[in-house]
C-alpha positions in Angstrom: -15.7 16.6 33.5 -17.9 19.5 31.8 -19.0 17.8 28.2 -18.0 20.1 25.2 -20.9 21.5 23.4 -20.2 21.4 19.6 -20.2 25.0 18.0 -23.6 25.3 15.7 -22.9 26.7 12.7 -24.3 30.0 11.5 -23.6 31.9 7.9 -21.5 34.1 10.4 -18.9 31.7 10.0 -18.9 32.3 6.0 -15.7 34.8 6.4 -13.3 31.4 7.8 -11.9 29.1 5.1 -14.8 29.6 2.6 -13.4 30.5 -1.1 -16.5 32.5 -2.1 -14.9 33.2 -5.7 -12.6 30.3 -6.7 -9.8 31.6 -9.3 -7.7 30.0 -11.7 -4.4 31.3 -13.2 -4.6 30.8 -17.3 -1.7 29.8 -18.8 -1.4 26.4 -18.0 -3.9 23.8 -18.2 -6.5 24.0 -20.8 -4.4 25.9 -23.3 -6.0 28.9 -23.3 -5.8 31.8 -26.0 -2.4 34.0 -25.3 -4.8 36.6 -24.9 -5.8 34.7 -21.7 -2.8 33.9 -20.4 -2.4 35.0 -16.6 -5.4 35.8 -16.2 -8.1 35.2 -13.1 -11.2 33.8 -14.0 -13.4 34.3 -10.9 -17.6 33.3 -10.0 -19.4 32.8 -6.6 -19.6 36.1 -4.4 -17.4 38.5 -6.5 -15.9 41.7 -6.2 -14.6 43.8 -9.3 -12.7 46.8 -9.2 -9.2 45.9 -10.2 -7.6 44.4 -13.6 -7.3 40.7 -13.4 -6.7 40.2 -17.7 -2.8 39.3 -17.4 0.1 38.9 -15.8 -0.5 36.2 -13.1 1.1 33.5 -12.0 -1.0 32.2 -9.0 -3.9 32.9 -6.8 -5.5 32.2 -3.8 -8.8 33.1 -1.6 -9.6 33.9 2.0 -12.7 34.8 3.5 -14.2 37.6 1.7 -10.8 38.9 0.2 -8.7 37.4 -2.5 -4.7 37.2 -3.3 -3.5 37.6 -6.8 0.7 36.7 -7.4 2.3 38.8 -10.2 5.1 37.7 -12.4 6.5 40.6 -11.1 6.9 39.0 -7.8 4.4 42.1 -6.7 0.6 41.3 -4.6 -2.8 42.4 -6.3 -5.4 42.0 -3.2 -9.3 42.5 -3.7 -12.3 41.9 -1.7 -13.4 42.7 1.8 -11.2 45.4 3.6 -13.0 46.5 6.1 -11.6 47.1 9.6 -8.6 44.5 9.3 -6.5 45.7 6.3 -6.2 42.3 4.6 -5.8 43.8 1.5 -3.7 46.3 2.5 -0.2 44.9 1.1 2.9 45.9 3.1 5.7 48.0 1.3 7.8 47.0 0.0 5.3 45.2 -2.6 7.9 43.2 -4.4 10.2 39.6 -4.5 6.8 37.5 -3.7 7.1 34.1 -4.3 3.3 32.9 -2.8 0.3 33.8 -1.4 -2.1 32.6 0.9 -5.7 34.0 2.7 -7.1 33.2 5.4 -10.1 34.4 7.6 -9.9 37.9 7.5 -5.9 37.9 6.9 -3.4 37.3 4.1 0.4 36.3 3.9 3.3 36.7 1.4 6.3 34.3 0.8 9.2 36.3 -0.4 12.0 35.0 -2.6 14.8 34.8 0.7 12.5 32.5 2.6 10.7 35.5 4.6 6.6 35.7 5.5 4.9 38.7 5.4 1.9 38.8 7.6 -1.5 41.3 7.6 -5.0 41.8 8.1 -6.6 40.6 11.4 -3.7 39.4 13.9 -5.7 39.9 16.9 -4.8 35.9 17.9 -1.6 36.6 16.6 -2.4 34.7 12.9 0.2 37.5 11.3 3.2 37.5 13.9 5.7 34.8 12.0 7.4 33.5 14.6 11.8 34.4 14.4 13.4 33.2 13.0 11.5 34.3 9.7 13.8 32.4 7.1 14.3 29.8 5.4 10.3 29.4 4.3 9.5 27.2 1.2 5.7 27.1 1.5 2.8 28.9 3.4 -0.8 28.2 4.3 -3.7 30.4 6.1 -5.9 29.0 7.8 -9.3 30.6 10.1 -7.2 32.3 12.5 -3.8 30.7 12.4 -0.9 30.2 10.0 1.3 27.6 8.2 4.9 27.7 7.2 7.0 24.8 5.8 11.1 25.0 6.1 13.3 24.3 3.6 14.1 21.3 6.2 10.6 19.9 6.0 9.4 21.0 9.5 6.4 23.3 9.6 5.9 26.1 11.6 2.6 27.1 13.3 1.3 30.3 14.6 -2.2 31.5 15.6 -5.1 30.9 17.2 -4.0 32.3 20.6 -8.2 33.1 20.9 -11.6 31.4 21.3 -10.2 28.7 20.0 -6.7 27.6 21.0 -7.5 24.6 22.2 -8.5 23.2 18.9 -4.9 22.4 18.7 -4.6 23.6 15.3 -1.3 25.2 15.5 0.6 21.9 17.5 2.4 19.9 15.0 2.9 16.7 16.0 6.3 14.7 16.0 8.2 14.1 14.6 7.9 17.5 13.0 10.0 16.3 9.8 9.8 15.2 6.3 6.8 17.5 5.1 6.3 18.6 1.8 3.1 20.2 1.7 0.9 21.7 4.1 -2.9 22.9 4.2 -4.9 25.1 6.9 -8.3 24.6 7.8 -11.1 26.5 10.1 -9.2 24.9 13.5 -7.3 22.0 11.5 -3.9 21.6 9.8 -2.4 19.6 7.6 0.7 17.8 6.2 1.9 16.0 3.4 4.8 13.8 3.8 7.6 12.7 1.3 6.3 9.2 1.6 3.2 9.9 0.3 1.2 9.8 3.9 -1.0 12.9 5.5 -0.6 13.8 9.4 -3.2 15.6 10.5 -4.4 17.7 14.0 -6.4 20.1 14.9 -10.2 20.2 15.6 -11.8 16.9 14.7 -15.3 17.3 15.4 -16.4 16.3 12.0 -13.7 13.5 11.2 -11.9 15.9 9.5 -8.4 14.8 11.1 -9.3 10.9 10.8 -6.9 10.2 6.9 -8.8 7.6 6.0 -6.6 4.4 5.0 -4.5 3.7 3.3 -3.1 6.8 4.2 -0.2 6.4 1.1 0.0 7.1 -2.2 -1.1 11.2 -1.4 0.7 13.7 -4.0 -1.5 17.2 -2.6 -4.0 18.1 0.3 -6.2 20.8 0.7 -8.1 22.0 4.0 -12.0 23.3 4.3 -13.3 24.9 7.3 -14.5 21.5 8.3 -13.5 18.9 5.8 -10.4 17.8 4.5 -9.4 16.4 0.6 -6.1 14.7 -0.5 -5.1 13.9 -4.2 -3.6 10.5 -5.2 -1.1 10.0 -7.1 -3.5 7.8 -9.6 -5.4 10.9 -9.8 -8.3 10.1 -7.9 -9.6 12.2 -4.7 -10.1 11.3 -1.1 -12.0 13.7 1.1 -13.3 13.2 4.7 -14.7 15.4 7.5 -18.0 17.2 7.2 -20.0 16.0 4.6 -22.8 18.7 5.2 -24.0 19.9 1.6 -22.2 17.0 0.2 -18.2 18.2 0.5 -16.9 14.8 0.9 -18.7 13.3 -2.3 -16.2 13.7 -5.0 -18.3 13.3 -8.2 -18.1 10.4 -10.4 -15.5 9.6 -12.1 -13.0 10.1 -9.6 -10.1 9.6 -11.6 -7.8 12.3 -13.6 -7.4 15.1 -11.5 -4.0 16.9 -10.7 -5.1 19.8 -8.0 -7.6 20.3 -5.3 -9.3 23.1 -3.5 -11.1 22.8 -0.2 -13.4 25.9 0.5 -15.9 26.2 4.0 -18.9 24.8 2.1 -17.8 23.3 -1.7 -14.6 21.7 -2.7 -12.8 21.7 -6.5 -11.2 19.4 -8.6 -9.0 21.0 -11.4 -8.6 17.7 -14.1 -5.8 17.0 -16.5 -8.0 18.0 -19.4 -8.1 21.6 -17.7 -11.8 21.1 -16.8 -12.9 21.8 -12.9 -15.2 19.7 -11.2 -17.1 21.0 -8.3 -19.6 20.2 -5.5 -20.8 20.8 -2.2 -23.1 24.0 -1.7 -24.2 26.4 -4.6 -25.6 29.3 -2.8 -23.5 31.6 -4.1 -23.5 29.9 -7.6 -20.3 28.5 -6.3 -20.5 26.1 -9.2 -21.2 28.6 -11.8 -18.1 28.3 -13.8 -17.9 30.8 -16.6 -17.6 29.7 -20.0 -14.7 30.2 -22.0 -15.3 33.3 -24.8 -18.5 34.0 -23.1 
């Protein structure tokens, strides 16, 4: 049997899973000014252009493209455009629920349970599988997709390329009882009801292995090569790659409430509305703006 030969990893894989400018919707945590609510604060590799002061209620990042949700229920996309369209949002641009990037692709959750799909589908990352209904929750990974059901199965859809054997896009059984979900560069995963993560895709770096006790989880989150899960005592556990440090969560681990996995840094958000964050700076990743600067 031939022995698989590890990818090596180039920058050219910066455009995957990597969250070049992390963004956080105002309004919540940290009590900003009302003059700040729903906004997008945004560093790392950023790209201006369109109004970001107001009116948002969530956010998310692909590659080189990013995903802001209106109130509205309308789609503001900015970033990298070129050749794939992943910030070309379809008409009609309305009754959005969610968003989520991927790679070089972006998708929608409308209020009836529908995905919208675009961008890059050449491995088929934007053809939502019929029936399209009855969709709580979705997730974008490299070159696939995530959708959770109202029922707590998840839907996978994707990676038909270079690298379908990853297995990124097979959910194991039984395929029931999720309430979460997280996409990676070639790895998915799943939060249960009980509290416990299933994982599967690519596992070169570990980044599949949960590390036990696998209970107690309350959110996951999915790096190109590394993986992070929140407790429910607010601490953080993250495994996988631990290249530029992504799997050591800062001291002390203890009062966060979200988590953010991008393809070279990861993110705490705390209770106090602070964000922690480590892993590589080469895009001053960790340059968080200061508030009223």
């Amino acid at each position: 049997m031939m022995e698989r030969v590890k990818p090596t990893r180039t920058v050219s894989f910066l455009f995957l899973v990597s969250v070049p400018a992390f963004m956080i919707a105002l309004g919540g945590a940290g009590q900003p000014s009302p003059a700040q609510s729903g906004s997008i604060v945004g560093w790392g590799s950023q790209v201006v252009g369109v109004d970001l002061s107001q009116g948002f209620e969530s956010v998310a990042a692909g590659g080189y493209h990013s995903l802001g949700l209106k109130a509205d229920g309308s789609i503001v996309a900015w970033g990298d455009n070129y050749i794939f369209g992943q910030t070309n949002v379809p008409a009609p641009n309305t009754g959005f629920v969610a968003v989520a990037g991927g790679g070089s692709h972006s998708l929608g959750l409308k209020a009836d349970g529908s995905i919208v799909g675009w961008g890059h589908s050449l491995e088929g990352q934007t053809n939502v599988p019929a029936p399209n209904t009855g969709f709580v929750a979705v997730a974008a990974g490299a070159r696939h997709s995530l959708g959770l059901k109202g029922d707590g199965s998840i839907v996978a859809w994707g990676g038909t390329g270079f690298d379908n054997d990853e297995g990124q896009t097979d959910v194991p059984a039984p395929n029931t009882g999720f309430v979460a979900l997280a996409a990676g560069g070639s790895h998915s995963l799943g939060l249960k009801a009980d509290g416990s993560i299933v994982a599967w895709g690519s596992d070169y770096d570990g980044q599949t292995n949960v590390p036990a006790p696998n209970t107690g989880f309350v959110a996951i989150a999915a790096g190109r090569d590394h993986s992070l899960g929140l407790k429910a005592d607010g601490s953080i556990v993250a495994w996988g790659s631990n290249s530029y440090g992504l799997t050591n969560v800062p001291a002390p681990n203890t009062g966060f409430v979200a988590v953010a996995a991008g393809e070279r840094h990861s993110l705490g958000l705390k209770a106090d509305g602070s964000i922690v964050a480590w892993g590589s700076n080469t895009t001053t990743l960790f340059s968080r703006p200061i508030a009223g600067a």
